[in-house]
C-alpha positions as CSV (number, residue, x, y, z in Angstrom):
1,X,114.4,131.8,82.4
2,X,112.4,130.0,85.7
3,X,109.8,128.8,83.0
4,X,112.4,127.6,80.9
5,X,113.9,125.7,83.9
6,X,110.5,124.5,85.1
7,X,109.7,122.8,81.5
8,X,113.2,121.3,81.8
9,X,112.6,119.8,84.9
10,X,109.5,118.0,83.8
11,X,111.0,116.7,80.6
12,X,113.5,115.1,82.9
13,X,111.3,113.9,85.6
14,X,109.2,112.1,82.1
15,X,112.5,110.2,81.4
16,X,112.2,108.0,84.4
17,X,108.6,107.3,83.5
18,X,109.7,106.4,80.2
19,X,112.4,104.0,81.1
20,X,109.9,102.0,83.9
21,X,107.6,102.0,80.4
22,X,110.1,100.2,78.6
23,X,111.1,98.0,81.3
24,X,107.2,96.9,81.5
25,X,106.7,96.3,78.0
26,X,110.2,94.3,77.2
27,X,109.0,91.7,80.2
28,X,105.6,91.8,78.7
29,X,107.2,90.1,75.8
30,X,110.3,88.0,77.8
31,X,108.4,86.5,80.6
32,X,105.3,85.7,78.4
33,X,105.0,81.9,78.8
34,X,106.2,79.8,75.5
35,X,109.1,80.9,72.7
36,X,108.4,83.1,70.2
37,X,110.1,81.3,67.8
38,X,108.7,77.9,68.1
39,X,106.2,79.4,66.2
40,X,108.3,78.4,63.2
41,X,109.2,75.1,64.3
42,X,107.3,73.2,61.3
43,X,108.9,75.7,58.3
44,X,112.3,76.2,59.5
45,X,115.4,73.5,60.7
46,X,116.9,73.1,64.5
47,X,119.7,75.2,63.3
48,X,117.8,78.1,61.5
49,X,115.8,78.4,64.9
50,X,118.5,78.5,67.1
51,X,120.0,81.2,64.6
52,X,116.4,83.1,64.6
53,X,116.9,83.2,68.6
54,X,120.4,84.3,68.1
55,X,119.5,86.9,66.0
56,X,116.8,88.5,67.9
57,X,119.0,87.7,71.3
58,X,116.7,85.1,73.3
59,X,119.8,82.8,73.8
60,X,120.7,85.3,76.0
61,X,120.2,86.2,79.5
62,X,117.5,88.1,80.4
63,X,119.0,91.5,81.5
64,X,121.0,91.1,78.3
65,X,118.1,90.7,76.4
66,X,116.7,93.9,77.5
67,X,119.9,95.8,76.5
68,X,120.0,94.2,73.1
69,X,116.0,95.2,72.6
70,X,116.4,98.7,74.3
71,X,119.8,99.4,71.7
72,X,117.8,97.7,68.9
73,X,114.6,100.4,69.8
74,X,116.7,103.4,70.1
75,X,119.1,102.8,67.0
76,X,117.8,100.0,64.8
77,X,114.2,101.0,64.2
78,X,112.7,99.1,66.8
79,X,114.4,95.5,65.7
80,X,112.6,93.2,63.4
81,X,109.0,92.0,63.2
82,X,109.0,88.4,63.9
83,X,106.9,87.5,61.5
84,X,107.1,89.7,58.4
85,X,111.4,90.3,59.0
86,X,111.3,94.2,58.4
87,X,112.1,97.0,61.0
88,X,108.9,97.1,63.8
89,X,108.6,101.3,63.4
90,X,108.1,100.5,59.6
91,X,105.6,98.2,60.3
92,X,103.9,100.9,63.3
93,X,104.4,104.1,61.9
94,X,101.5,103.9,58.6
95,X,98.7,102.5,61.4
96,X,100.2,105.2,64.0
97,X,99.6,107.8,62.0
98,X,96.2,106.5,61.1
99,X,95.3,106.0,65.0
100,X,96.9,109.7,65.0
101,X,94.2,111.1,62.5
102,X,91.1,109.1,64.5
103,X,92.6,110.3,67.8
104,X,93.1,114.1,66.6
105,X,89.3,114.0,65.1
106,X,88.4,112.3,68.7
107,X,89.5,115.4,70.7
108,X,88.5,118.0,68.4
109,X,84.8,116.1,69.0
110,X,85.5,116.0,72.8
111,X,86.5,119.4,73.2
112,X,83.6,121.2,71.3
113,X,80.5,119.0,71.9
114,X,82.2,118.3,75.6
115,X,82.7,122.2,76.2
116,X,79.3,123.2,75.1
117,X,77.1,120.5,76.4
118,X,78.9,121.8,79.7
119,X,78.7,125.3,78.9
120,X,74.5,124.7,78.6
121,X,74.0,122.7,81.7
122,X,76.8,125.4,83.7
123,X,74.7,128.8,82.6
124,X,71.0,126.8,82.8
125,X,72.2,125.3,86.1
126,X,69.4,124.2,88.5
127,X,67.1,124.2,85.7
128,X,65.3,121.5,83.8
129,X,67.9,122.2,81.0
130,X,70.6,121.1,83.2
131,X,69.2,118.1,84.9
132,X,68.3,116.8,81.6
133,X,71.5,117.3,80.3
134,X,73.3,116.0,83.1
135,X,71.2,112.8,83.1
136,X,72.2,112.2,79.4
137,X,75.8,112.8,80.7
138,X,75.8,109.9,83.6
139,X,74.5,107.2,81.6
140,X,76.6,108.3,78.4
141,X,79.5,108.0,80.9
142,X,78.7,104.6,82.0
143,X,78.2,103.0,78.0
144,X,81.0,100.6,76.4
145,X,83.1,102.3,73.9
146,X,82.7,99.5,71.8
147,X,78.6,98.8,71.8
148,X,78.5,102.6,71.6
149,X,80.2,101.8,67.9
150,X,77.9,98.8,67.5
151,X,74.8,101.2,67.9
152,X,76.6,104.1,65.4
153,X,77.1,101.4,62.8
154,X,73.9,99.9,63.2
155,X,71.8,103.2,62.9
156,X,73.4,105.6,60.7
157,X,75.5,103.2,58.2
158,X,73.3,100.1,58.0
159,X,69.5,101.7,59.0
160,X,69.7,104.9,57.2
161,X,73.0,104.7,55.7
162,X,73.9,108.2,56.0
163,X,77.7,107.3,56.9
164,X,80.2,105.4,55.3
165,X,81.6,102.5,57.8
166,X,84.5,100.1,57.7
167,X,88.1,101.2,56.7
168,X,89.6,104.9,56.3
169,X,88.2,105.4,52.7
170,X,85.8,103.7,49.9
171,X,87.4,101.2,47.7
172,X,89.0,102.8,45.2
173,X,89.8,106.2,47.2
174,X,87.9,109.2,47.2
175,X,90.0,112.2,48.7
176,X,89.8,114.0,51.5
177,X,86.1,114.0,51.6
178,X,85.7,110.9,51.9
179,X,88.2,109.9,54.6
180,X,85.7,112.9,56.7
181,X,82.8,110.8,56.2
182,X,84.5,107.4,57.2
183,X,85.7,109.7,60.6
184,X,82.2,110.7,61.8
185,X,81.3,107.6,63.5
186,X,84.4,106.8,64.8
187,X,85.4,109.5,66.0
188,X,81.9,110.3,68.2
189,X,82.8,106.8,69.5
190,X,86.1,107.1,70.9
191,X,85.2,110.8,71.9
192,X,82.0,110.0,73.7
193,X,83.0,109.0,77.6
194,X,86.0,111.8,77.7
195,X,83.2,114.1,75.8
196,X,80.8,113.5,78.7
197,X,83.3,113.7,81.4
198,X,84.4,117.0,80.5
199,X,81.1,118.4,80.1
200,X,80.3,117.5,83.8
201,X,84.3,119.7,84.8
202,X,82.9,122.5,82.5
203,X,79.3,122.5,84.2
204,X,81.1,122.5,87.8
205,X,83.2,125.2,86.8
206,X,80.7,127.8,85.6
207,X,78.4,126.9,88.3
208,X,81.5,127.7,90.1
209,X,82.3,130.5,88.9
210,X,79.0,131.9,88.5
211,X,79.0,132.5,92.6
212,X,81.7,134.4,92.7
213,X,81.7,137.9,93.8
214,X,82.8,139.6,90.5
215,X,80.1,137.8,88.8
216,X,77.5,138.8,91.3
217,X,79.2,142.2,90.8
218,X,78.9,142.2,87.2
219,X,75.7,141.0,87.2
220,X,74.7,144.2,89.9
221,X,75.8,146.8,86.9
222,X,74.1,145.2,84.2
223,X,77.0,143.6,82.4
224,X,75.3,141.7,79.7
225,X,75.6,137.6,80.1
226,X,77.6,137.0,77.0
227,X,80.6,139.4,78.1
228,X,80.5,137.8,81.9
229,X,80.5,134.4,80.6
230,X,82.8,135.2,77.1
231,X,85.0,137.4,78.9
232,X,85.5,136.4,82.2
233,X,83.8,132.5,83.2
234,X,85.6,131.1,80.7
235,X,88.7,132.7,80.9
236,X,89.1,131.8,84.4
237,X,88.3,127.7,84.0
238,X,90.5,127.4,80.6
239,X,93.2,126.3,82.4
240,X,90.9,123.5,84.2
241,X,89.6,122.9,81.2
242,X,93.1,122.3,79.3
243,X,94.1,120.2,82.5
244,X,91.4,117.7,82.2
245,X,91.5,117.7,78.2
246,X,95.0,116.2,78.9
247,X,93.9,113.3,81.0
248,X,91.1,112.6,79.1
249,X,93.3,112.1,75.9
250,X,94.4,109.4,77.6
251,X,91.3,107.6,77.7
252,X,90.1,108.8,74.8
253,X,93.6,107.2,73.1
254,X,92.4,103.9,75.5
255,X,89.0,103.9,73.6
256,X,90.3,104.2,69.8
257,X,92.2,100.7,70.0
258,X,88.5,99.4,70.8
259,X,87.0,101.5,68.1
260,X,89.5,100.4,65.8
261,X,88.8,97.3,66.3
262,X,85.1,98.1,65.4
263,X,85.3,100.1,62.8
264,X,88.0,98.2,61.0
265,X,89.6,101.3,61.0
266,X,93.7,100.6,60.3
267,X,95.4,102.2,63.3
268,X,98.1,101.1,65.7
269,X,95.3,99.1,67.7
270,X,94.5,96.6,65.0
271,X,97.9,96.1,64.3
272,X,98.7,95.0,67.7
273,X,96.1,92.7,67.7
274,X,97.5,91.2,64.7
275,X,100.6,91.2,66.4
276,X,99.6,89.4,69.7
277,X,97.9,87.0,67.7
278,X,101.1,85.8,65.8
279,X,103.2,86.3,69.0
280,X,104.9,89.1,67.4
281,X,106.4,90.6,70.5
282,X,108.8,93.2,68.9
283,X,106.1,94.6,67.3
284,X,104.1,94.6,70.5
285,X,107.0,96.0,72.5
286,X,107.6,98.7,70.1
287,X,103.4,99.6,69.6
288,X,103.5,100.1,73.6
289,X,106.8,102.2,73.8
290,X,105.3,104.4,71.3
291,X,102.0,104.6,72.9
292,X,103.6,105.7,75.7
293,X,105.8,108.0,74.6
294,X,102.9,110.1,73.0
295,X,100.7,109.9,76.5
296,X,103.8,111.1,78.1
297,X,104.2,114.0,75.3
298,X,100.7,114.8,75.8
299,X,100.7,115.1,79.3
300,X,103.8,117.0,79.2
301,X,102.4,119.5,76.4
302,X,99.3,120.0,78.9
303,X,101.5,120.8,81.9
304,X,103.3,123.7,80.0
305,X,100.0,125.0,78.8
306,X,98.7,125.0,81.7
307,X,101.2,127.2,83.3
308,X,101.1,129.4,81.1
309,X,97.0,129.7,81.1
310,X,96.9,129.8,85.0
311,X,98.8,133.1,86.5
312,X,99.0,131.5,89.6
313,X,102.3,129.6,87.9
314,X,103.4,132.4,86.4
315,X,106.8,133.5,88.0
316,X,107.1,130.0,89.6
């Protein structure tokens, strides 16, 4: 029952969050200099603009405004796209879902390659092993998401044109395979700072770990490596590692919109581009709500985890 309080109390202390969020990205969109709708000035009459602001409120005072998009987000599907005239979470939810595949592919990357790059430089620690990884791992750190892509493209699709590149599938369609093949690159792209970042938490937590007194203990009766470090290293940073995992979705979600971009892959990031540049602010509005929701749902998801991994929490 205290658990099932706790998780209460952080869905509610979210809601705040959410509402500052949705204050941000309505202003982002009302205090942007120019009007929307002027846009439309050559095709359409004095009248049908001034009807086009009435419909979409911006004859209106600002406060009201906000009412009229918050009632039109929670109950109307987001209002309508200026430009195409149909319901903005129609237009968002095909390229979320896309950005969701690309960001899901991105974290299963991170996770695995992250964990075990760490997991080599932790148990080799002090070693050459470990300074060489660990060098690889600060200037990886340091690259653009988006030249990182360049490179990708340039070697293994253009140079030896192992991988497909450009789009989600071949033209045409070809199945579930293929889609895997269009994923490779992008998904080491968008996965490659967080990747590196939580290799270096991993490393410091075994190396942690490693001089602790149980370990030493172990170590004293012979316990072989792979049941110290299986059994009991890992166990005890998992909920470390799911902490920072959490965070780093964050930037790794922050890195997709550029690899998107790069790729030409249709997600939520290329259609927000699209929409800033034909000053479609519903859209825009709506694409950050939504963002935000789901960094806020991740981070939320990671907090319950997390308590239930550490048993420190438990009980609290």
């Amino acid at each position: 029952m205290n658990r099932l309080r706790h998780i209460g109390l952080r869905v509610l202390n979210v809601l705040p969050i959410l509402f500052l969020v949705s204050v941000l990205a309505f202003l982002l969109g009302a205090l942007t200099p120019g009007d929307p709708v002027d846009q439309f000035a050559l095709r359409f009459t004095p009248q049908q603009l001034d009807d086009l602001r009435a419909t979409y409120g911006l004859d209106r005072p600002l406060w009201e405004q906000y009412f009229v998009w918050l009632k039109n987000l929670a109950a109307d599907g987001g209002g309508l796209s200026l430009t195409l005239g149909t319901p903005v979470f129609d237009i968002l939810v095909s390229p979320f879902l896309n950005t969701l595949i690309l960001t899901v592919a991105g974290t299963v990357v991170c996770v695995v390659f992250g964990t075990l790059i760490g997991a080599v430089a932790g148990i080799w620690h002090g070693t050459w092993v470990d300074r060489a990884v660990m060098l690889v791992a600060q200037i990886g750190s340091n690259l653009s998401v988006y030249w990182f892509g360049l490179v990708l493209i340039s070697v293994f699709a253009l140079q030896l044109g192992w991988l497909p590149v450009g789009g989600m599938q071949s033209r045409g369609g070809g199945g579930f395979g293929d889609l895997l093949q269009h994923l490779v690159l992008p998904a080491i792209s968008a996965a490659l700072i967080s990747m590196l970042v939580l290799a270096r938490f991993v490393r410091i937590g075994i190396v942690r770990e490693t001089g602790t007194e149980y370990v030493r203990t172990f170590r004293s009766q012979g316990m072989p490596r792979r049941k110290i470090y299986g059994k009991n290293v890992f166990r005890n940073i998992l909920p470390s590692l799911v902490n920072i995992t959490g965070l780093e979705i964050g930037t790794l979600i922050t890195g997709v919109f550029f690899v998107e971009i790069v790729f030409n892959w249709p997600g939520i990031g290329t259609q927000l581009v699209n929409a800033v540049n034909g000053k479609d602010y519903p859209v825009i509005q709506g694409g950050i709500v939504l963002v935000a929701l789901c960094y806020l749902v991740v981070n939320l998801v990671t907090d319950v985890i997390v308590d239930a991994l550490d048993p420190r929490l438990r009980g609290t």
